[in-house]
C-alpha positions in Angstrom: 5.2 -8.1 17.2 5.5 -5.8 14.3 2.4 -6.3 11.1 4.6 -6.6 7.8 3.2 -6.7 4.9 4.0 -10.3 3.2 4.4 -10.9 -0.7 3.6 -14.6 -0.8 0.6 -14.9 1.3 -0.2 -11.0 0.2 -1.3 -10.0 3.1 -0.3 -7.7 6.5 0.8 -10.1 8.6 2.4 -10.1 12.2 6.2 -10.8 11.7 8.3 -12.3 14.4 11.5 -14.0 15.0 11.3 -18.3 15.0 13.6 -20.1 17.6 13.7 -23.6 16.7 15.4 -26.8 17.9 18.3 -25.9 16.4 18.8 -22.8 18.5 18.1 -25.1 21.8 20.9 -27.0 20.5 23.2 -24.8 19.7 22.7 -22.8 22.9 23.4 -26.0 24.8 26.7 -26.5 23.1 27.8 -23.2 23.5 26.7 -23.0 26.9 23.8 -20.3 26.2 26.3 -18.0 24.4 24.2 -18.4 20.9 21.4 -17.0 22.7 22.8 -13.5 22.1 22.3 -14.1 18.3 18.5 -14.3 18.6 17.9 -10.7 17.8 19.9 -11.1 14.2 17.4 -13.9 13.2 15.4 -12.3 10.3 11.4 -12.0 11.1 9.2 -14.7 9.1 5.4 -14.4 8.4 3.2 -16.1 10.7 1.4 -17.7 8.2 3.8 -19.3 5.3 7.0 -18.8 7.8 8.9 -17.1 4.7 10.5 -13.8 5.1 9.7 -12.1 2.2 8.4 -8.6 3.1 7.4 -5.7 0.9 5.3 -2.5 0.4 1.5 -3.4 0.5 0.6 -2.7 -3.1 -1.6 0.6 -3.6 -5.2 -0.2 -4.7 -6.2 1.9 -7.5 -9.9 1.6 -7.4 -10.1 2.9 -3.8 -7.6 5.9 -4.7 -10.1 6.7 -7.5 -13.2 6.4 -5.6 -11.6 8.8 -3.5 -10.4 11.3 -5.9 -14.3 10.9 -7.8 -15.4 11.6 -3.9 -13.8 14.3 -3.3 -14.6 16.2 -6.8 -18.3 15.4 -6.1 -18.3 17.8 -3.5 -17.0 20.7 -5.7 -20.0 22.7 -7.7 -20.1 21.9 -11.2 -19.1 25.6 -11.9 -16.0 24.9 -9.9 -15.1 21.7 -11.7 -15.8 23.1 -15.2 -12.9 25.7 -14.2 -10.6 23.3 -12.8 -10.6 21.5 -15.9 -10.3 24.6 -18.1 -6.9 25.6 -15.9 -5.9 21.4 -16.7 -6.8 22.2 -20.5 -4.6 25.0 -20.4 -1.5 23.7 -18.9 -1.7 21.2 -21.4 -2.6 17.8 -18.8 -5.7 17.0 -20.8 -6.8 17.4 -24.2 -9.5 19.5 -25.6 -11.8 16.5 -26.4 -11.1 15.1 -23.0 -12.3 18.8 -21.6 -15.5 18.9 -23.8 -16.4 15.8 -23.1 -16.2 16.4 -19.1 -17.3 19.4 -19.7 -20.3 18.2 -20.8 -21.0 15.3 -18.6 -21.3 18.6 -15.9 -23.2 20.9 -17.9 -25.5 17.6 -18.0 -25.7 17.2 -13.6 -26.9 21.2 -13.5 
């Protein structure tokens, strides 16, 4: 089974391939011939049985606790001149450099 990530239940989900009656049936009349069709059947969600699969949907607040985590661990000193090199190439404003700027001069 392979995990999918579903858009209607939005969830990771285990997708697989349904054989129902209809695929006995057919089989029978076609004297098991159909059977070789199974692997073209589209997977469907083991939940809500649809087949709508997508991307699982980035979650921004983790990504930033992340990114704050990681710049914690930097001395102030070494932030202060990261932002200083972002002032410079133009990424962030002077008033958005003072004001971090300041919020570290504060944590020393």
């Amino acid at each position: 089974m392979a995990t999918k990530y579903c858009v209607n239940c939005d969830r990771v989900v285990d997708a697989k391939r349904v054989i129902g009656v209809g695929t006995f049936i057919l089989a029978l009349c076609t004297s098991g011939i159909w059977l070789l069709l199974i692997p073209l059947y589209s997977k469907r969600c083991s939940i809500c049985k649809g087949t709508s699969f997508g991307k699982k949907p980035v979650d921004k607040v983790a990504v930033n606790t992340h990114i704050e985590k990681e710049e914690s661990k930097l001395d102030p000193i070494e932030r202060i001149k990261k932002l200083q090199e972002l002032k410079e190439s133009g990424i962030i404003t002077a008033d958005e450099f003072n004001e971090k700027k300041k919020l570290l001069l504060d944590t020393i």
